[in-house]
N, C-alpha and C positions, 0 to 999 in steps of 0.2 A: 114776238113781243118787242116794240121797238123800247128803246133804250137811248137819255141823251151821254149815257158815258159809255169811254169803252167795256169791254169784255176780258174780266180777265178769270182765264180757267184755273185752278187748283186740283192736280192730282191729289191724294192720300188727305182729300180735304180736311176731312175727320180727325186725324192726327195731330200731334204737338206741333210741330211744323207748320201743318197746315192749317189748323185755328188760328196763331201767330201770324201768318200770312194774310189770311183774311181780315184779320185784325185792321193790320196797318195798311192796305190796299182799299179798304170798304171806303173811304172818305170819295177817291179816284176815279175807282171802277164799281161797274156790276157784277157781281161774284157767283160765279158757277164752282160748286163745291163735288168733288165725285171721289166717291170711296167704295170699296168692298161691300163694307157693310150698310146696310138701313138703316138699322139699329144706331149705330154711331154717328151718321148724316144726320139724326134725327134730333139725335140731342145736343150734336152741335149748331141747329138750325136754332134751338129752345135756348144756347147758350150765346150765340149773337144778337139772338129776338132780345136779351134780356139787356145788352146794351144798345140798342136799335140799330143793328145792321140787321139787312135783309142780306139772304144767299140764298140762292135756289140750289137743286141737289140734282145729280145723277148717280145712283149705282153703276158702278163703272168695275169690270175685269180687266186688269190694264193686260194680262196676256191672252185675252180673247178679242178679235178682231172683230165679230160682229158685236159687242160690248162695247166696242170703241165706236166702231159706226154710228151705232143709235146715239153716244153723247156727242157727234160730229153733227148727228141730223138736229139735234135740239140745240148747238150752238148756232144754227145758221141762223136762228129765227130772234137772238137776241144781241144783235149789234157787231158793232166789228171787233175782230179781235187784238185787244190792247195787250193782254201781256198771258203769261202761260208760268206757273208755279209747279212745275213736275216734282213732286215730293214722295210718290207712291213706290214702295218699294218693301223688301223681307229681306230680313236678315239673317247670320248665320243659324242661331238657333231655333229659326223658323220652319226651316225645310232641309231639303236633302239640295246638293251643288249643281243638278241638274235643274229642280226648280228655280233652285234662285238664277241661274242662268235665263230663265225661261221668262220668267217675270221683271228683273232687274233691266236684263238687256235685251231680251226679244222684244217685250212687252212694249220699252220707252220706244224701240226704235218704232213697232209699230203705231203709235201714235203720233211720233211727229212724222211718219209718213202720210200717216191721215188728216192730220193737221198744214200742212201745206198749204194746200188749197182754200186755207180762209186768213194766210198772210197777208197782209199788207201794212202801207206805209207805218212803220212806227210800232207794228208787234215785235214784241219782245219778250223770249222765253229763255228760263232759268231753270238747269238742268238740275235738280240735285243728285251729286255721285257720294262720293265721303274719301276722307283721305286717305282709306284702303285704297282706292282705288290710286293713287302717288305710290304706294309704296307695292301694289302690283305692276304698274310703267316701270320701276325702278329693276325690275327681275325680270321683266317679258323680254320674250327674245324676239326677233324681227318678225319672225315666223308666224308667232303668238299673236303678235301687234295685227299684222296684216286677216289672220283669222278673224279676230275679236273687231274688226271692222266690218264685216259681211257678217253681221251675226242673223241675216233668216235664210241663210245658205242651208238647206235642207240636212247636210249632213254637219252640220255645227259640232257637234257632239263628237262626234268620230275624229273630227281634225282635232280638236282639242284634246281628245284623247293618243292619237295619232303624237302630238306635243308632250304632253304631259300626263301620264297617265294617274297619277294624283290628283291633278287639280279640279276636277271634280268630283271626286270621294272625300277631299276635303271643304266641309260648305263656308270654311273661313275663307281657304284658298279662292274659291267659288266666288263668292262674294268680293273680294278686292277682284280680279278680274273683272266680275259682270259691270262696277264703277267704273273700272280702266275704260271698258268700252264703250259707258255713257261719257264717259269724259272724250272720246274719240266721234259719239255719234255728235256733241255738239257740234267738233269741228265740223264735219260732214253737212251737218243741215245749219248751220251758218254761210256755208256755201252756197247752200240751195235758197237760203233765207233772204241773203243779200239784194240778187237781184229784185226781188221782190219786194223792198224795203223793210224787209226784220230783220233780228240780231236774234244769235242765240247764245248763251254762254253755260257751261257747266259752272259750280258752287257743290266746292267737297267742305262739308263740315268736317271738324274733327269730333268727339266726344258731346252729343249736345244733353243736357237734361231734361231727355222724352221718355215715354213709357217705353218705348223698343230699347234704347240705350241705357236704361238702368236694367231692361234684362238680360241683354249681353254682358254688362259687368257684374251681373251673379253668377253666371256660367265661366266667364274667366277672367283672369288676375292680370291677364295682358290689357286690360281694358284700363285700369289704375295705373298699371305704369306707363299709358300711355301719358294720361293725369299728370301724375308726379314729375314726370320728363321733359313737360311745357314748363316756357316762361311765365303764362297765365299761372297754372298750376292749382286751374278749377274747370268744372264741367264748362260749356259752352249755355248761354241760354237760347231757348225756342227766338225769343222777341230780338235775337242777335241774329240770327238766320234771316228774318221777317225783314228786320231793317237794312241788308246788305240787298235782300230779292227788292227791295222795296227803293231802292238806288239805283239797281242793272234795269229795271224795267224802265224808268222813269227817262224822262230828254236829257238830264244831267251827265246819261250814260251813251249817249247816243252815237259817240266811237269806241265803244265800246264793244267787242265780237268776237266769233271764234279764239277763244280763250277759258282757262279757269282760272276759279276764284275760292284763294283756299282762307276760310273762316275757324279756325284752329286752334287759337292762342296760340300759335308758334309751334306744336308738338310736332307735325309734320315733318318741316324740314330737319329740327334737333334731333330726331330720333335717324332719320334719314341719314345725317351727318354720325352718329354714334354707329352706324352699321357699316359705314363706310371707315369708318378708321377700323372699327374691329374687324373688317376682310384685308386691311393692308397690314 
């Protein structure tokens, strides 16, 4: 189906993020939406129809590679690809620290492996990791780094275990790592993106006001003080994510790469800096 705008893809379409996304992208681009579920694609297709954006949908597995395939095979046929919204992801109290390794960081890498091949001039993708993943670079040891950079290394698991043998029996731990590495895979296919004429950059929120993040802070109290410990010293909103992805993607940003971008209200680095005085 030809298309006179470009394409821009949305991982976790379905999601808070990802509505907000489509939101402010639909004026731009042509909107490919791909989530898990049907069910949830469905009703966010009923809930754009009702301010008249169109999105077309794929059910999409982000850590199964023929999943990925088939939404590769059905982007080829709708325009070129303008921008890339990766927001699909699980979190601690979702799984156990091997899936979420599996999904977080195998998953993202295999798609912009697969996504490659429909780069050109002027695409532009936006990683989403979360500011776990700052405060897991800030603990990694060299070792770790250089792991969590090769993450479809068939024995991922064992080296990581090899490292650290907690950090995946813990799926918090789990999870700040699997972002570290998406924060690493930007680097990596920014590089590969360049000659080609795309940008890529990771985008760690901090705390945002999504269904996943109000269920991580009933499960723990570390989630509020992350809250309390910002300058903002409030949740983040979805349509704050949307309008920063809605800036990286655009010509505005267009030396803009290999980089992140932390949307936080400051807690990141404050809390950062409060760990650092309490280990000296």
């Amino acid at each position: 189906m030809s298309n006179t705008k470009p394409l821009a893809l949305i991982t976790g379409g379905a999601g808070g993020m990802g509505v907000a996304i489509a939101r402010v992208l639909a004026p731009d681009y042509s909107l490919l939406l791909a989530d898990l579920h049907a069910d949830r694609l469905a009703s966010t297709v009923a809930l754009l129809e009702a301010d008249d954006i169109v999105a077309q949908t794929q059910v999409l597995d982000i850590a199964d590679a023929d999943s990925i395939a088939a939404l590769v095979t059905q982007m080829h046929d709708m325009g070129p690809l303008g921008a890339v919204a990766h927001t699909a992801g699980i979190s601690p109290t979702m799984a156990s620290g091997e899936v979420i390794m599996k999904v977080n960081l195998k998953g993202s890498t295999l798609l912009m492996d697969a996504l490659r091949p429909l780069v050109t001039t002027g695409t532009a993708a936006v990683l989403i990791a979360s500011q776990a993943g700052h405060f897991a670079r800030a603990m990694a040891t060299p070792e770790l780094t250089r792991v969590l950079a090769e993450p479809l290394a068939a024995d991922l698991e064992d080296q990581i275990n090899a490292i650290d043998s907690n950090l995946l029996s813990d799926s918090g731990l789990a999870y700040g790592a699997s972002k570290y590495g998406v924060m690493l895979l930007a680097l990596r296919e920014a590089a590969a993106w360049g000659p080609l004429g795309g940008r890529v950059v990771s985008l760690c929120p901090g705390i945002i006001d999504t269904g996943m993040a109000r269920q991580e802070m009933e499960a723990s109290e570390h989630m509020q003080m992350i809250v309390d410990n910002s300058p903002a010293k409030r949740l983040g909103l979805p349509e704050e994510i949307a309008n920063t992805v809605r800036f990286l993607v655009s010509d505005d940003a267009s030396f803009i790469t290999a980089t992140d971008i932390l949307v936080d209200g400051g807690s990141t680095q404050f809390l950062l800096q409060m760990i650092t005085q309490g280990a000296s």
